[in-house]
Backbone as a printed PyTorch tensor [residue, N CA C, xyz], in Angstrom:
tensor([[[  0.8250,  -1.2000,   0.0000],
         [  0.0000,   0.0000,   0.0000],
         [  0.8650,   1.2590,   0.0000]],

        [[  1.7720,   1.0830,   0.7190],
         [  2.6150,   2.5320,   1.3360],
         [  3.8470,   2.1240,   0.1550]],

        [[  3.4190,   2.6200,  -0.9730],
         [  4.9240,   2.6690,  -1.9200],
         [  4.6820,   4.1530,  -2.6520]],

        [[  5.6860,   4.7630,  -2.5460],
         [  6.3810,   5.9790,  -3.2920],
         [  7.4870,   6.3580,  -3.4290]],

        [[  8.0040,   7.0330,  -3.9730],
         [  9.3200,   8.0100,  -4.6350],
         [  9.6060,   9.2880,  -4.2500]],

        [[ 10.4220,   9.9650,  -3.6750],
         [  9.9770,  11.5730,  -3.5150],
         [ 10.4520,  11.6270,  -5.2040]],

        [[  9.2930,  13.2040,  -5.2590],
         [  9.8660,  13.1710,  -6.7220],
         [  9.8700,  15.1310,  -6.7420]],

        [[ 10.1780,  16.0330,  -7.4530],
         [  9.9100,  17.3110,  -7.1960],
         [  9.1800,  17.6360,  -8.3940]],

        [[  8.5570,  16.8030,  -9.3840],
         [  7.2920,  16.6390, -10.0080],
         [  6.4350,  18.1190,  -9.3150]],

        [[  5.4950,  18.7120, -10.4930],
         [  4.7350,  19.3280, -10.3700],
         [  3.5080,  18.5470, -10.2240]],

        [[  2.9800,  17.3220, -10.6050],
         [  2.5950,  16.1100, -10.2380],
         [  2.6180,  15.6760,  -8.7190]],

        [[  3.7110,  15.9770,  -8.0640],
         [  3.4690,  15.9510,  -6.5150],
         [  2.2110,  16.3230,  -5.3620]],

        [[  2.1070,  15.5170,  -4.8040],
         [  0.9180,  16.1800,  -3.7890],
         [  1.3070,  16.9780,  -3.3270]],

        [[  0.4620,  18.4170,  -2.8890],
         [  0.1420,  19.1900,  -2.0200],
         [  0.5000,  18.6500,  -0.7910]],

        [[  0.8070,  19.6120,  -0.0090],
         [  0.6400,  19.2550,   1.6450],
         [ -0.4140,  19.2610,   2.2040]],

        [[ -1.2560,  18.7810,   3.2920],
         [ -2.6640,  18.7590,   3.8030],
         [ -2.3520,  19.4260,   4.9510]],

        [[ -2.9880,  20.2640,   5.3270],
         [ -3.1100,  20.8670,   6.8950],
         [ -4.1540,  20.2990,   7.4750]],

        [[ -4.4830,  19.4500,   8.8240],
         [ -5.4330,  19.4170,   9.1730],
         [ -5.3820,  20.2510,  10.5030]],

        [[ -5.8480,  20.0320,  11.4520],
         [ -6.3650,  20.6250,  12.8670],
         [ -4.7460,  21.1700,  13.6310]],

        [[ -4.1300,  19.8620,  14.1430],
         [ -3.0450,  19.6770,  14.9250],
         [ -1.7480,  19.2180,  13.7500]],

        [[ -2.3790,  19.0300,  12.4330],
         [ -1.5190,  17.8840,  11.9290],
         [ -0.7600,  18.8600,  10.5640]],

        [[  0.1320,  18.4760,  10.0220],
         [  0.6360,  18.3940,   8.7260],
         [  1.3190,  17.7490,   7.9010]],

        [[  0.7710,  17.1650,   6.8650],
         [  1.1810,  15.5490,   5.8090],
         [  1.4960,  15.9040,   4.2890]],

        [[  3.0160,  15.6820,   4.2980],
         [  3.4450,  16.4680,   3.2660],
         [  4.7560,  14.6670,   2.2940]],

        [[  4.5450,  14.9900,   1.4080],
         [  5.2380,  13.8520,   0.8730],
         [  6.6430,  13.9880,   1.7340]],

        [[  6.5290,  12.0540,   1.9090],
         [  7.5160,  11.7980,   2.8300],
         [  8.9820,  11.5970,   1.7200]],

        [[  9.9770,  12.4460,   2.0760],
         [ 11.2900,  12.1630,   1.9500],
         [ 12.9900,  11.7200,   2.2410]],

        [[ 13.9230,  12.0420,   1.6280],
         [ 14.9750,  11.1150,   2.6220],
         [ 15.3240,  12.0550,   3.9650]],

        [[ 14.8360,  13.1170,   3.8890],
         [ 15.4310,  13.8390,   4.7070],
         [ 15.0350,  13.2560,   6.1520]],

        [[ 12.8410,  12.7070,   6.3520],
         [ 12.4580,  11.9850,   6.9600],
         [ 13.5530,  11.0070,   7.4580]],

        [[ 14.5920,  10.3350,   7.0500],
         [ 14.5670,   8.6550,   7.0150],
         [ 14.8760,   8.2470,   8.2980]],

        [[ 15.6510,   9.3870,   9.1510],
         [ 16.5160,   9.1470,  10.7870],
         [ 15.1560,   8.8520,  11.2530]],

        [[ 14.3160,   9.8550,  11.7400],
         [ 13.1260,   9.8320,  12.4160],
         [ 11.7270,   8.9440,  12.0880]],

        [[ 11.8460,   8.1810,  10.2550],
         [ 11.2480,   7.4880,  10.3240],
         [ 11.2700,   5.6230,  10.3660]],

        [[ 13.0030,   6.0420,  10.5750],
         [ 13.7400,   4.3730,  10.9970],
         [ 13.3940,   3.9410,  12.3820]],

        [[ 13.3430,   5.5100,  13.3860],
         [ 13.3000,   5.6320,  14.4040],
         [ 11.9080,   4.5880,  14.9500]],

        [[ 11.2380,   5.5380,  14.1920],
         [  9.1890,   5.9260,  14.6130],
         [  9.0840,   3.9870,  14.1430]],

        [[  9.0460,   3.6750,  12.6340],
         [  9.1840,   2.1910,  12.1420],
         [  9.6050,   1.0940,  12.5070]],

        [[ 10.4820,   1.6740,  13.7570],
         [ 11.4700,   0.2150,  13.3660],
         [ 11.3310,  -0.2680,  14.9300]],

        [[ 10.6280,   0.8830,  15.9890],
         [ 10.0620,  -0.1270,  16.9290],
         [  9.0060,  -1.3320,  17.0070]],

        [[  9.7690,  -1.9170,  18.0640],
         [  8.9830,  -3.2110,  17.6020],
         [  7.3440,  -3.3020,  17.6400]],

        [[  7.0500,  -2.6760,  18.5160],
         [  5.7400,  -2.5870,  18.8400],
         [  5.2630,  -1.8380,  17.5300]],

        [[  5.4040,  -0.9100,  16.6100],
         [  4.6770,  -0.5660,  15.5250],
         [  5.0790,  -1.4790,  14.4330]],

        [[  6.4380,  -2.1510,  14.2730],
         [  6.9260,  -2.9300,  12.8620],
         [  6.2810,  -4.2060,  13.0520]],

        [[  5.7980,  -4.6470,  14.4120],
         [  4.8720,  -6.0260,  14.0650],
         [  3.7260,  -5.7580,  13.5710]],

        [[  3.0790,  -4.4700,  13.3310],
         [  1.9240,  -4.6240,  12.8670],
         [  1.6590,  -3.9800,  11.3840]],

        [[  3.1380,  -3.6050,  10.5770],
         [  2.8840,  -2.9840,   9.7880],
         [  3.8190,  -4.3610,   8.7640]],

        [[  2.9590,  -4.3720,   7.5020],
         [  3.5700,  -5.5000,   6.3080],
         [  4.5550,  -5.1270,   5.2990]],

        [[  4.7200,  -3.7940,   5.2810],
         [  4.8610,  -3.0760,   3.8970],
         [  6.1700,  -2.3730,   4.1490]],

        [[  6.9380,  -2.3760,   5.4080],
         [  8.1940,  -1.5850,   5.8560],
         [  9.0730,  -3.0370,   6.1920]],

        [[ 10.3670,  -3.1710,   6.0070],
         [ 11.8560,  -3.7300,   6.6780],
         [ 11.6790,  -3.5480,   7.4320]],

        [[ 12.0060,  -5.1290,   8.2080],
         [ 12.2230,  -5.1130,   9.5630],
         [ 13.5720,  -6.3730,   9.7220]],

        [[ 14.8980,  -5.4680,  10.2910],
         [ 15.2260,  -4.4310,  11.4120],
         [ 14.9710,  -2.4990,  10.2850]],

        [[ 14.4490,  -1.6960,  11.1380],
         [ 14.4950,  -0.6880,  10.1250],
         [ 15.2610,   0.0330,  10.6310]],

        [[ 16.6900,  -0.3560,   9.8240],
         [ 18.2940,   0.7640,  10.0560],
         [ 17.6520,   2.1820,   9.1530]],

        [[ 18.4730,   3.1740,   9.8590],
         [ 18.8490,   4.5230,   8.6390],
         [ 18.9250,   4.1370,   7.3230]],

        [[ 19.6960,   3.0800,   7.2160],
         [ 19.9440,   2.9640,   5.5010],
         [ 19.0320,   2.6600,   4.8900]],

        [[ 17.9790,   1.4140,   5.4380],
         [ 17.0710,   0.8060,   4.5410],
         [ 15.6990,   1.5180,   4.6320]],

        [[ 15.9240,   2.8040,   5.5690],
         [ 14.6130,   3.9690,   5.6800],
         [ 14.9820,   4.3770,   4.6720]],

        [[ 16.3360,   5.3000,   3.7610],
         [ 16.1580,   5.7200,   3.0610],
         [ 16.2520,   4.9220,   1.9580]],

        [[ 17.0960,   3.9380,   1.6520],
         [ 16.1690,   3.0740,   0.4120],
         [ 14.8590,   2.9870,   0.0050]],

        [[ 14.3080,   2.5650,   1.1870],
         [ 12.8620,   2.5190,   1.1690],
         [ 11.7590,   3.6450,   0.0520]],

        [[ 12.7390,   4.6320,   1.0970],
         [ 12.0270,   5.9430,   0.6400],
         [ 12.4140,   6.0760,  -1.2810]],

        [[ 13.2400,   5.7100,  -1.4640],
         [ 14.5000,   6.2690,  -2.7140],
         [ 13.5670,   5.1930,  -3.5900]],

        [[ 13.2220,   3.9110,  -3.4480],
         [ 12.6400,   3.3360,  -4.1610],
         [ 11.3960,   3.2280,  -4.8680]],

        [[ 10.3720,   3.6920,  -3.5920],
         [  9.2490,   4.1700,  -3.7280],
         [  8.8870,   4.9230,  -5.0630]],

        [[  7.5460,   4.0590,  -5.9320],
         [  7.0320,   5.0990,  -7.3260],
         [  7.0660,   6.2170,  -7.1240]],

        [[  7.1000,   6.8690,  -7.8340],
         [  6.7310,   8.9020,  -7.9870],
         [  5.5340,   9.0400,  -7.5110]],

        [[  5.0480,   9.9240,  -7.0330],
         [  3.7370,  10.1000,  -6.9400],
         [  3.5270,  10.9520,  -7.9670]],

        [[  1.5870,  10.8860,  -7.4600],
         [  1.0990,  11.3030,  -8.7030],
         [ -0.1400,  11.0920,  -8.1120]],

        [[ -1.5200,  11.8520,  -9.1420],
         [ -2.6690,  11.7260,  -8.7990],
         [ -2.9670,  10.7810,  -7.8940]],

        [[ -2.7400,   9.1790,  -8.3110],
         [ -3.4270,   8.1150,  -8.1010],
         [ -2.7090,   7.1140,  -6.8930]],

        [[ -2.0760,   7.8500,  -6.1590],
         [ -0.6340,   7.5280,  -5.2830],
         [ -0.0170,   8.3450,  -4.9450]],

        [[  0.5070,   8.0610,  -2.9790],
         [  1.1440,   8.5730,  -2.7130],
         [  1.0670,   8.8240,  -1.1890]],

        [[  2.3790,   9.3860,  -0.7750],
         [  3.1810,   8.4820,   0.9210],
         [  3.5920,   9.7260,   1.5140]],

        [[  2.7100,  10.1710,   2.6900],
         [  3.2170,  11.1370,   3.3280],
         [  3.2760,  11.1580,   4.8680]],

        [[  4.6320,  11.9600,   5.1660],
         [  4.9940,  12.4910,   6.3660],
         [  4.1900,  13.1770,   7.4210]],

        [[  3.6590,  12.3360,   8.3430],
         [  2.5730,  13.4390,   9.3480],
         [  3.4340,  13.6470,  10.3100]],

        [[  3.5960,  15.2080,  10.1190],
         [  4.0450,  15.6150,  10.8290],
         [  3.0030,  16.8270,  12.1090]],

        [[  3.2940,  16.8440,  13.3840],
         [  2.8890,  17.7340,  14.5510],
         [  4.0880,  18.4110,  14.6170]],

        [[  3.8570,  19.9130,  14.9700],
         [  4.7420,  20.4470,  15.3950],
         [  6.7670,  20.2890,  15.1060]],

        [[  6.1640,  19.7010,  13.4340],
         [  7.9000,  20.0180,  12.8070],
         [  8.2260,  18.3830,  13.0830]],

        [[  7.6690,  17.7920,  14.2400],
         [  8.2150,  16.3520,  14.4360],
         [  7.4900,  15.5030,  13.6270]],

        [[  7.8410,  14.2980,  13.1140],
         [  7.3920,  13.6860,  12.5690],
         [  6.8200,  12.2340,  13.7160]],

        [[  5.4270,  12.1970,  13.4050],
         [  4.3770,  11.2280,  13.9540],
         [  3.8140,  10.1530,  13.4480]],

        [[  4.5070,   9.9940,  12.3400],
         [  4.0190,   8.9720,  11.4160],
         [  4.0880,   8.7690,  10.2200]],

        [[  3.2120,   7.8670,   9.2080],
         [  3.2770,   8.1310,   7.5170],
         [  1.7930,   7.6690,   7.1900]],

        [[  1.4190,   8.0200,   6.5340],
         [  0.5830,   7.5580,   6.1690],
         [  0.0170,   8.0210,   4.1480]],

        [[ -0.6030,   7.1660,   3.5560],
         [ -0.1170,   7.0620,   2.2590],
         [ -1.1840,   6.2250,   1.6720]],

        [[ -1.7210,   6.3190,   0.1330],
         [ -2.8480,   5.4200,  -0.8700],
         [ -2.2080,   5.2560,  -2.1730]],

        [[ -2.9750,   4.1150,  -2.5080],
         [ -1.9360,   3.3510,  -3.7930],
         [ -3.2090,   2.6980,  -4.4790]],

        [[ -3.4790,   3.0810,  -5.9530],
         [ -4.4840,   2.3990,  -6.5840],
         [ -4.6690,   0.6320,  -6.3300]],

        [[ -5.3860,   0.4410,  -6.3380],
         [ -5.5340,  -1.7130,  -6.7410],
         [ -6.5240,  -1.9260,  -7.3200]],

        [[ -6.8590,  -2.7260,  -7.8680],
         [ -7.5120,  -3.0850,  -8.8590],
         [ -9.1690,  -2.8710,  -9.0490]],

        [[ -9.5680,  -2.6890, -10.0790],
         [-11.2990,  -2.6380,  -9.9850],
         [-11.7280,  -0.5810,  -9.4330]],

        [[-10.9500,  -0.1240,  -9.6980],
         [-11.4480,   1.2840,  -9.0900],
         [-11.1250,   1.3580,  -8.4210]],

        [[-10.5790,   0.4540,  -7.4470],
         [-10.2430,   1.0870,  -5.8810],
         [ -8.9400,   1.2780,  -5.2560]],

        [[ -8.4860,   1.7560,  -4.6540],
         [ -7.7100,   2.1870,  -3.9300],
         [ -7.0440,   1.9760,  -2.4310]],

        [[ -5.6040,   1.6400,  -1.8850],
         [ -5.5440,   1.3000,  -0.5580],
         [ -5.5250,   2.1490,  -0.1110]],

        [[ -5.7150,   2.4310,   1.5020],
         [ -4.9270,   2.9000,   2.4920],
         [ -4.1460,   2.2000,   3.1510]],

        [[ -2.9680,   2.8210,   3.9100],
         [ -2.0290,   2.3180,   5.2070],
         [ -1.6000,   3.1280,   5.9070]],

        [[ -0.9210,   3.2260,   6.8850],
         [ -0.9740,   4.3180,   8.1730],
         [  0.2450,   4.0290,   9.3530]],

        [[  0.9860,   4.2590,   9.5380],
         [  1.6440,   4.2190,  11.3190],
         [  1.9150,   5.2540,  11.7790]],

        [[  1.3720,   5.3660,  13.1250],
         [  1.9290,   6.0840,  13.8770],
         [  2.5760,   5.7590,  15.1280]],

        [[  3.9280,   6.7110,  15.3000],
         [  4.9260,   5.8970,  16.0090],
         [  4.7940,   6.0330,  17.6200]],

        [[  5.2990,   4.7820,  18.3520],
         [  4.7690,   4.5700,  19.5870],
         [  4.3950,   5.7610,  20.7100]],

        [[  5.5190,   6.5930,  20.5110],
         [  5.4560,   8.0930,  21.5390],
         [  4.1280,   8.7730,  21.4360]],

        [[  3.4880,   8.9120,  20.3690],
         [  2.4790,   9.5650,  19.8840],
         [  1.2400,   8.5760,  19.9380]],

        [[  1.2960,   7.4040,  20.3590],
         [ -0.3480,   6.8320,  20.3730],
         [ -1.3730,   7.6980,  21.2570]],

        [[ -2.2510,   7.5440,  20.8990],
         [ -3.2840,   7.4890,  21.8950],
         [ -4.0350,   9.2190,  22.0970]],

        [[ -3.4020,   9.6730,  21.1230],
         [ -3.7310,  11.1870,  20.9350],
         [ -4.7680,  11.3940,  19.9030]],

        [[ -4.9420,  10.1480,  18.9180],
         [ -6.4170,  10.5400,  17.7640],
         [ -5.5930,  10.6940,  16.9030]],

        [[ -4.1480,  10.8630,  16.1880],
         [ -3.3400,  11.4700,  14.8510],
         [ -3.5170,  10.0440,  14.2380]],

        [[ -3.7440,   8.8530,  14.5410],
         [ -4.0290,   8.3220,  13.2280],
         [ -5.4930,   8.3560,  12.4710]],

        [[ -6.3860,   8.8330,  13.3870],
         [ -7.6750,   9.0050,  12.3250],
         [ -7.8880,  10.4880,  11.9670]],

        [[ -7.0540,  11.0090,  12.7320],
         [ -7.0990,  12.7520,  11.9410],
         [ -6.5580,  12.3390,  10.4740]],

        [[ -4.8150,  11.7500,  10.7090],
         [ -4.4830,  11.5550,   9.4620],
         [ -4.4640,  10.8960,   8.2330]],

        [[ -5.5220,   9.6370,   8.7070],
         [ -6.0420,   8.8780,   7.8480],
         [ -7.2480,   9.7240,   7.0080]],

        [[ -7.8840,  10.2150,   7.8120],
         [ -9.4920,  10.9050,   7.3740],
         [ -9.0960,  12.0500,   6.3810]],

        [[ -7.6400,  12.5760,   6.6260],
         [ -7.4750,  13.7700,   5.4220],
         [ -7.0060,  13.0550,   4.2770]],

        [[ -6.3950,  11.9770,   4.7910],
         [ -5.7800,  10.9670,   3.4010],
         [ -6.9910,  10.4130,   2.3250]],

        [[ -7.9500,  10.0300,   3.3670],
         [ -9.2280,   9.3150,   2.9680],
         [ -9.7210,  10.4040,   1.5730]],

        [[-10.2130,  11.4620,   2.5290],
         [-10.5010,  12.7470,   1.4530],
         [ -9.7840,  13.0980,   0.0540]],

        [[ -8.2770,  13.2380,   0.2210],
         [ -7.8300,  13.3910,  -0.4410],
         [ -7.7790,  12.2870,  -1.1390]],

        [[ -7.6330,  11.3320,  -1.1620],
         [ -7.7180,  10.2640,  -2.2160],
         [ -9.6190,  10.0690,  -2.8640]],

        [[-10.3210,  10.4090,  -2.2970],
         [-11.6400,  10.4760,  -3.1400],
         [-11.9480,  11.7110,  -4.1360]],

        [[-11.1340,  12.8830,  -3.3590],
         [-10.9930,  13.8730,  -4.0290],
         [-10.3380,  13.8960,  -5.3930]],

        [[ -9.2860,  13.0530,  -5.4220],
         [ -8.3450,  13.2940,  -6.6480],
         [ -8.1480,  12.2750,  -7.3250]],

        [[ -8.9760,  11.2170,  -6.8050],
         [ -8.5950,   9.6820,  -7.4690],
         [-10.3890,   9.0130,  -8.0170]],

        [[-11.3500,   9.8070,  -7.6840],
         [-12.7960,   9.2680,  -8.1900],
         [-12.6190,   8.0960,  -7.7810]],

        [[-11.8380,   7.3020,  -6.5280],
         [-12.0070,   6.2630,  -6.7430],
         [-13.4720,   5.9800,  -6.1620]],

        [[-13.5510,   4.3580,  -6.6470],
         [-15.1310,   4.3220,  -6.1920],
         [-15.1280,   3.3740,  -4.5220]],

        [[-13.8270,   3.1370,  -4.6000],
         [-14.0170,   3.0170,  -2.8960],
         [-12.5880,   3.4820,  -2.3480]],

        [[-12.2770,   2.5100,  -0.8550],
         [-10.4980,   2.6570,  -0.3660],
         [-10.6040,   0.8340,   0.6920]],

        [[ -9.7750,   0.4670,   0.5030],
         [ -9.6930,  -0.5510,   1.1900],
         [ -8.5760,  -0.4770,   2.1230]],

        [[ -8.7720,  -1.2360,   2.9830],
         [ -7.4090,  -0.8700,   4.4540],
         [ -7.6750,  -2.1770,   5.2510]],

        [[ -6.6510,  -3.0910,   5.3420],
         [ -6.6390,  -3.9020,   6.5360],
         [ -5.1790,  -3.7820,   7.1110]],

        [[ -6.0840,  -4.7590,   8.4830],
         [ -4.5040,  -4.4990,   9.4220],
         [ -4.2790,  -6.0120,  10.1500]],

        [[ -2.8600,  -6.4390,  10.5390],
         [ -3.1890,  -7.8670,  11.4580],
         [ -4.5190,  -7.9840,  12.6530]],

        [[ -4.8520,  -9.0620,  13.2810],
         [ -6.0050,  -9.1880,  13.3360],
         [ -5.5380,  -8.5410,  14.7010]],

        [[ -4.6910,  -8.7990,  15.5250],
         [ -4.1290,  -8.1940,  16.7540],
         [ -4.4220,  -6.8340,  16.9920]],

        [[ -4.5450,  -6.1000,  15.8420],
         [ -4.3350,  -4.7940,  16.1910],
         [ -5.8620,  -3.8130,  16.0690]],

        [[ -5.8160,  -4.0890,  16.8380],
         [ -7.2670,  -3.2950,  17.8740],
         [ -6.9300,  -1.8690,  17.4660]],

        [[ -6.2080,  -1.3940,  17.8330],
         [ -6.1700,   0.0420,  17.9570],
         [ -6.1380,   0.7200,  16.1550]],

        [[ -5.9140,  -0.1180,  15.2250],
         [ -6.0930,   0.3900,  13.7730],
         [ -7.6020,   0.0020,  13.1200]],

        [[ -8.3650,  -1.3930,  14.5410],
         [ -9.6620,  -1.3700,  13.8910],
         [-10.3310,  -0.2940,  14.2990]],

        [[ -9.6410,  -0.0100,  15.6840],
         [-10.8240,   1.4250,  16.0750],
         [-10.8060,   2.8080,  15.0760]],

        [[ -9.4280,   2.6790,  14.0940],
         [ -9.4260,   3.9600,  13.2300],
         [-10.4200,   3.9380,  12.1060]],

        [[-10.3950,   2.8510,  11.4900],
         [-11.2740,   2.1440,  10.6550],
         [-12.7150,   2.2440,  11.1780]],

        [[-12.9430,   2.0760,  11.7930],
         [-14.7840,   2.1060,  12.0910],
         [-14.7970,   3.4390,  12.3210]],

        [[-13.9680,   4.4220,  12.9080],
         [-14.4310,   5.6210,  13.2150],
         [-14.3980,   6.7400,  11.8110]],

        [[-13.4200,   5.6900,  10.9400],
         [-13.5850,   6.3200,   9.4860],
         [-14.9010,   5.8910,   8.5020]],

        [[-15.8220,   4.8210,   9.1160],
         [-16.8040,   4.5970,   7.8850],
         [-16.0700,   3.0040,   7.4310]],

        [[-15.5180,   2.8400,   7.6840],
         [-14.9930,   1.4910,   6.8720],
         [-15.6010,   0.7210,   7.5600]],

        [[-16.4850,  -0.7080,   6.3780],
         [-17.3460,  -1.5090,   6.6900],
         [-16.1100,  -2.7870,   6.4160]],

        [[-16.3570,  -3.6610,   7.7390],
         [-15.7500,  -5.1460,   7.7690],
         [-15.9450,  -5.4890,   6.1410]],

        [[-14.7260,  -6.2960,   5.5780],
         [-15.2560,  -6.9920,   4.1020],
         [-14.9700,  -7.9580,   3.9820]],

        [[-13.7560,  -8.7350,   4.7500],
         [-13.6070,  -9.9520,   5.0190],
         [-12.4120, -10.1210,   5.8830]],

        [[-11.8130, -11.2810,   5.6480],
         [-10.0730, -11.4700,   5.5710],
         [ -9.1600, -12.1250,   4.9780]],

        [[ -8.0510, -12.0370,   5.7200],
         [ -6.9160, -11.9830,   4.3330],
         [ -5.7290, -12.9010,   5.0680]],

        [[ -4.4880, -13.2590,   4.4030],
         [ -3.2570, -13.0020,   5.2900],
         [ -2.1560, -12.2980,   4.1910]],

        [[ -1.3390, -11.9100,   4.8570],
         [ -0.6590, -10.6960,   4.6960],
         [  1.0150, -11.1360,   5.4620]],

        [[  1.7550, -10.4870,   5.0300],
         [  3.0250, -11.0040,   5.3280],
         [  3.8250, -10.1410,   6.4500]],

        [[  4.3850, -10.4000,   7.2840],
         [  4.8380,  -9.6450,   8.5090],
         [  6.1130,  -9.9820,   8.5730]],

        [[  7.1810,  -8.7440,   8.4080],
         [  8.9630,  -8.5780,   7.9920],
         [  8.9310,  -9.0670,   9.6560]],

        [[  8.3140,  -8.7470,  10.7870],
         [  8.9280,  -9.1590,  12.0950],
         [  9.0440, -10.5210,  12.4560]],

        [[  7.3840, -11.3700,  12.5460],
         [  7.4920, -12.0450,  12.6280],
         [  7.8510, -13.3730,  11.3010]],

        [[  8.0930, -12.9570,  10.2900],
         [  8.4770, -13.8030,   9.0220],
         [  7.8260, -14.4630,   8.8640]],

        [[  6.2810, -14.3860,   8.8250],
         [  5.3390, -15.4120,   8.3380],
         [  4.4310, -14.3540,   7.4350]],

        [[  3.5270, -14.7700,   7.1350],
         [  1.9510, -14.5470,   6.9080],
         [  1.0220, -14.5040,   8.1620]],

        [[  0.6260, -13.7280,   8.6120],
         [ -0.1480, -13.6870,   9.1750],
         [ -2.0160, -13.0980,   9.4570]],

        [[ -3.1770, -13.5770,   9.6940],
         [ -3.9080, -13.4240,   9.2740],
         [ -4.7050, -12.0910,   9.4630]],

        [[ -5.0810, -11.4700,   8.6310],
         [ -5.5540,  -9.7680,   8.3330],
         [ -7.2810,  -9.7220,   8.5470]],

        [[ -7.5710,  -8.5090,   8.3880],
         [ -9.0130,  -7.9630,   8.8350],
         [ -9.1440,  -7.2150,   7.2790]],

        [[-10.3550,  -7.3170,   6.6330],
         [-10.1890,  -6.0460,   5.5580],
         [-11.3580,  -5.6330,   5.3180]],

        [[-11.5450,  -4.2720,   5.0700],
         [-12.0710,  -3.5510,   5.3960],
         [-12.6750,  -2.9390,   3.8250]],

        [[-13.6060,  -1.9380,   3.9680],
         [-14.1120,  -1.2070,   2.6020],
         [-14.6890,   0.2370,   3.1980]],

        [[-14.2360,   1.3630,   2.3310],
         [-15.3360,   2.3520,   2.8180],
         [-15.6720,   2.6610,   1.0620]],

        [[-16.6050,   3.3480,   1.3140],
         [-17.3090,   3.9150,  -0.0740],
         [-17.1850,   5.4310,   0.3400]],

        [[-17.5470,   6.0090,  -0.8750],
         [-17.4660,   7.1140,  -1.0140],
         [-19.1060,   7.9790,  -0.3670]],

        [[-19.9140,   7.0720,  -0.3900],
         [-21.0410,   7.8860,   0.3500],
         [-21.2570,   7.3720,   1.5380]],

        [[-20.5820,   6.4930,   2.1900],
         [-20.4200,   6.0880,   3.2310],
         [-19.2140,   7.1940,   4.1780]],

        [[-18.2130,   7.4580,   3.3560],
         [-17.3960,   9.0570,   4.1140],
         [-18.4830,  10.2790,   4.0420]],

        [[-18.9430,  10.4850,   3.2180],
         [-19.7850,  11.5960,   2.7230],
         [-20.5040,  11.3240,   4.1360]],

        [[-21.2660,  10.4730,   4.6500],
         [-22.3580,  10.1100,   5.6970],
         [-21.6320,  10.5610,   7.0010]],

        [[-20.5810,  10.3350,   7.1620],
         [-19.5790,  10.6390,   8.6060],
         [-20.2250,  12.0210,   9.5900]],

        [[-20.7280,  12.4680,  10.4160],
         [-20.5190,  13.1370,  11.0820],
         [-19.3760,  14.2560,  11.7120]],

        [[-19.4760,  15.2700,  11.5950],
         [-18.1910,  15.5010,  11.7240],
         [-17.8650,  15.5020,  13.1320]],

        [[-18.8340,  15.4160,  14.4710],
         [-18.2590,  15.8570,  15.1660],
         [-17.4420,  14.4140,  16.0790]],

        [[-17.6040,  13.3370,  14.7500],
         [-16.8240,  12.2380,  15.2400],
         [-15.4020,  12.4640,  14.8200]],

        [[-14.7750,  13.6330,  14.7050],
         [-13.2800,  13.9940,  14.4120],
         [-12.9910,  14.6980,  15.4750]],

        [[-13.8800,  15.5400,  16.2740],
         [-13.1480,  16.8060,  16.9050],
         [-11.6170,  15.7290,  18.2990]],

        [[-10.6120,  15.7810,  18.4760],
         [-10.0420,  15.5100,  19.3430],
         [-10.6120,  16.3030,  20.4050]],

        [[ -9.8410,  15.1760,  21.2790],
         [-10.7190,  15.2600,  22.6440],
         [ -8.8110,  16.1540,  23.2700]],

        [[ -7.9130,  15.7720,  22.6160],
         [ -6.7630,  16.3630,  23.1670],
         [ -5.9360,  17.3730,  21.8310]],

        [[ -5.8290,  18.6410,  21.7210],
         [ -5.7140,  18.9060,  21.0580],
         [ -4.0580,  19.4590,  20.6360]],

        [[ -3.3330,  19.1450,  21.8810],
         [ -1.6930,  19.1580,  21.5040],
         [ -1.3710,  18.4720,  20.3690]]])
């Protein structure tokens, strides 16, 4: 899900401002702070799509390898207050639709920045991609990415397994669907944070 390129493309995404937040295409400059944020263990067991051990070097490979973005794709830096809190990022798949994926790194749980920064991602990818949905799963363990998911509109769609760099298996996934009039339906005042640092 989470694959891109920095590129300095006029083709590049915009930066998103939301409330507390700002998500701007992630680059190498990121890579210290996002080897850092990634490569604990507690966030790299639950994420499929990043190296694990995640050294400096293979953050910025990572990053260096990653497609260009462009309309239909693309991997950004959430940053609070200049620090970086995470990544989060959408990548077309097949049939119209589109992924999401998301981490945010351990220091920062529990504050609401992954459904602030999912929900501007969400937008922005319906906004600029017509897609006709977004799909997002996560290992089945991880509670705290189903609660982002339901509070975004995403309806259960089945499951999956999915491959995990920590533990070196496959392991079995949750997956999810939102539609586009199913975000449209959201309430807003199911966004306001309750903590607003």
């Amino acid at each position: 899900m989470l694959h891109r390129r920095t590129t300095s493309s006029s083709d590049a995404p915009l930066a998103i401002a939301t409330r507390r937040l700002v998500l701007r295409p992630l680059g190498e400059p990121d890579a210290f702070e996002f080897a850092v944020l990634g490569g604990a263990i507690e966030v790299a067991s639950m994420i499929g799509h990043i190296p694990y051990p995640l050294t400096i070097a293979n953050a910025r490979d990572w990053i260096a390898e990653l497609p260009l973005d462009g309309p239909e794709r693309c991997v950004m830096a959430v940053r609070c207050r200049n620090e970086l809190v995470g990544v989060c990022g959408f990548a077309p798949e097949s049939d119209g639709l589109h992924a999401i994926g998301y981490f945010i790194g351990k220091p920062h749980w529990g504050r609401g920045f992954a459904t602030e920064a999912a929900r501007a991602m969400v937008a922005r990818c319906f906004a600029v991609t017509g897609s006709r949905g977004i799909t997002a799963n996560h290992f089945i363990e991880n509670v705290a990415s189903a609660r982002v998911l339901k509070k975004l509109g995403f309806a259960l769609a089945g499951g999956g397994r999915s491959w995990c760099p920590v533990h070196q298996s496959d392991r079995d996934t949750l997956v999810y669907l939102l539609t586009p009039a199913a975000f449209r339906a959201l309430p807003e005042v199911a966004f306001r944070e309750a903590n607003p640092q």
